[in-house]
C-alpha positions in Angstrom: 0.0 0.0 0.0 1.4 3.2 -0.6 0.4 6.3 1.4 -1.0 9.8 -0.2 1.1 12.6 1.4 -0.8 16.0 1.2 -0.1 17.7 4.6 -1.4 21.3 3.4 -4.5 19.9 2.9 -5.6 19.6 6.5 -6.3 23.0 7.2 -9.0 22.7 4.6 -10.5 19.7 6.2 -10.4 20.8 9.5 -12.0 24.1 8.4 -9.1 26.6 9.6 -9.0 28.5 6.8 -7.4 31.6 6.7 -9.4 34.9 8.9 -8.8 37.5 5.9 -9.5 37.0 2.0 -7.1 35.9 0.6 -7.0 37.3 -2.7 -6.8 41.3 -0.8 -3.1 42.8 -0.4 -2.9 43.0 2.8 -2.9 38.9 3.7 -2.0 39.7 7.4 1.5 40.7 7.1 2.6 37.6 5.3 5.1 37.3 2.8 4.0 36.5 -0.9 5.7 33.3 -0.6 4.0 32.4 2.5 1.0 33.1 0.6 1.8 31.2 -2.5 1.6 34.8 -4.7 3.3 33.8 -7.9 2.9 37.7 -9.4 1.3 41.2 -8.0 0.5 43.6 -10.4 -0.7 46.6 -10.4 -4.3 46.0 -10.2 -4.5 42.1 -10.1 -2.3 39.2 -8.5 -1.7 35.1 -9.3 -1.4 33.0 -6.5 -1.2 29.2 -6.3 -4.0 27.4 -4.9 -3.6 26.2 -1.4 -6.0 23.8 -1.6 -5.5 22.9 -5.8 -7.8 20.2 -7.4 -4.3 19.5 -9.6 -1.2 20.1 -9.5 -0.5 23.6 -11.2 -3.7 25.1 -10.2 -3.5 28.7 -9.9 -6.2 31.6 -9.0 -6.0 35.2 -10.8 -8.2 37.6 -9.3 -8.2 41.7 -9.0 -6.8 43.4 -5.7 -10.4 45.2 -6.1 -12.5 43.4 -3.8 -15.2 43.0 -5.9 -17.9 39.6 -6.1 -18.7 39.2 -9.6 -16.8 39.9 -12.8 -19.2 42.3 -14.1 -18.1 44.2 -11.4 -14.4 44.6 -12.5 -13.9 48.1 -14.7 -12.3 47.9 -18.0 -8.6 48.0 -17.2 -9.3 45.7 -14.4 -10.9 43.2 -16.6 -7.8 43.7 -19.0 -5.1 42.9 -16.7 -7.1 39.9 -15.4 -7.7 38.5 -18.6 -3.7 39.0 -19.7 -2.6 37.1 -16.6 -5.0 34.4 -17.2 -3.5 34.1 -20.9 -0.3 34.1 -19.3 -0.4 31.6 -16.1 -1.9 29.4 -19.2 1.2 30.2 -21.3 3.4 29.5 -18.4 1.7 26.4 -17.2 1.9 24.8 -20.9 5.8 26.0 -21.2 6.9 24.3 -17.8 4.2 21.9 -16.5 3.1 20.4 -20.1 -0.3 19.6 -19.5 -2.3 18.4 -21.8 -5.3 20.4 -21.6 -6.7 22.9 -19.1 -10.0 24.1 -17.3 -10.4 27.7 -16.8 -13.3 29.4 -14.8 -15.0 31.2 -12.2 -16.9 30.2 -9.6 -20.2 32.9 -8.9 -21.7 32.3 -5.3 -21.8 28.3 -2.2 -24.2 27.1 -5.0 -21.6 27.3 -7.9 -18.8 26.3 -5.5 -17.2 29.6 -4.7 -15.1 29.2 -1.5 -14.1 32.9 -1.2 -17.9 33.9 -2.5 -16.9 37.7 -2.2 -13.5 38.2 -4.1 -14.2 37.3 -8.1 -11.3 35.0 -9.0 -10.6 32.3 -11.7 -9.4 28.9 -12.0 -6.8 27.9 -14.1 -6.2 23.9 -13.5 -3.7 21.6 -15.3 -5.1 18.8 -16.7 -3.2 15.7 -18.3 -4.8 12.5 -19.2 -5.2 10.2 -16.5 -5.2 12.6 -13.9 -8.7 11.3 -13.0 -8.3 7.8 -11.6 -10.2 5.2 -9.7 -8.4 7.4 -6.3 -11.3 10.2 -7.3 -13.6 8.0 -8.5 -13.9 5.2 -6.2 -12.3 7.0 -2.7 -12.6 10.3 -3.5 -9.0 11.9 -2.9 -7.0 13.5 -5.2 -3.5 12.7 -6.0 -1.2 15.7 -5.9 2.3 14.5 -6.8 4.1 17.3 -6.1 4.5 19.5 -3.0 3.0 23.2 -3.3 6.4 24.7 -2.6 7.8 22.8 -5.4 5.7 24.0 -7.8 6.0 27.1 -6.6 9.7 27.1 -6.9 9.3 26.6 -10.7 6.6 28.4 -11.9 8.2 31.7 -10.0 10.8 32.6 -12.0 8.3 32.6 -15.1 5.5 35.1 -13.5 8.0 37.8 -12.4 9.3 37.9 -16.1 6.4 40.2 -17.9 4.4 43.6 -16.8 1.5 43.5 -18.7 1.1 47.1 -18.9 4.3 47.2 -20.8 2.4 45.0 -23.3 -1.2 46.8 -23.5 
């Protein structure tokens, strides 16, 4: 038997989640590596999910704290959108999947975990990653530790300013 080894995952079992949003700039006074922050720009950020349904899965959302996407102004909307194209581009250059699901979750009944910060999903997907472990037992298998990821997909978010670009 061989054991699934996802420490970071008990927090979100045990239901101590963090006490602020997590998608605001503040985040308590930690750093952006304690808080998995991959890139901050001017008016938007990508972080790596905490709690990720596959490996590589990252959250873009506006420093604006703002609940739907309709919400977001123009600029806000553009900058969101570019780092979106660009965690993808990112993701594909150094993770390889082979496809990806993209999308936002609007309100409990749609799934949305932080209900009142608008941000997107951007998840990895390679075939096979859905096995009898999720179908049968219902755990996921993450095969790489979040700070490992981390560690590689760093050096290719600080790399761009998307206002240099629009």
């Amino acid at each position: 038997m061989q054991n699934l080894w996802a420490p970071w995952r008990i927090d979100y079992i045990l239901g101590n989640r963090e006490s602020y949003c997590i998608f605001c700039p503040e985040g308590e006074g930690l750093t952006d590596e304690e808080r998995l922050i991959l890139h901050r720009g001017r008016l938007s950020m990508v972080m790596m999910n905490k709690y990720p349904y596959n490996n590589g899965h990252l959250l873009v959302a506006p420093w604006r704290h703002v609940s739907t996407p309709e919400a977001l102004n123009p600029e806000e909307m553009l900058e969101v959108m570019h780092w979106v194209n660009r965690s993808v581009s990112v993701l594909r250059q150094v993770m390889k999947p082979d496809g990806f699901n993209i999308g936002v979750n609007l309100g409990t009944a749609a799934g949305a975990g932080v209900e009142d910060h608008v941000h997107f999903h951007i998840v990895p997907r390679w075939h096979g990653d859905t096995n009898f472990l999720m179908v049968v037992g219902e755990v996921r298998s993450i095969p790489e530790h979040l700070r490992q990821t981390y560690a590689k997909l760093l050096p290719h978010m600080r790399t761009e300013d998307p206002h240099e670009s629009l």
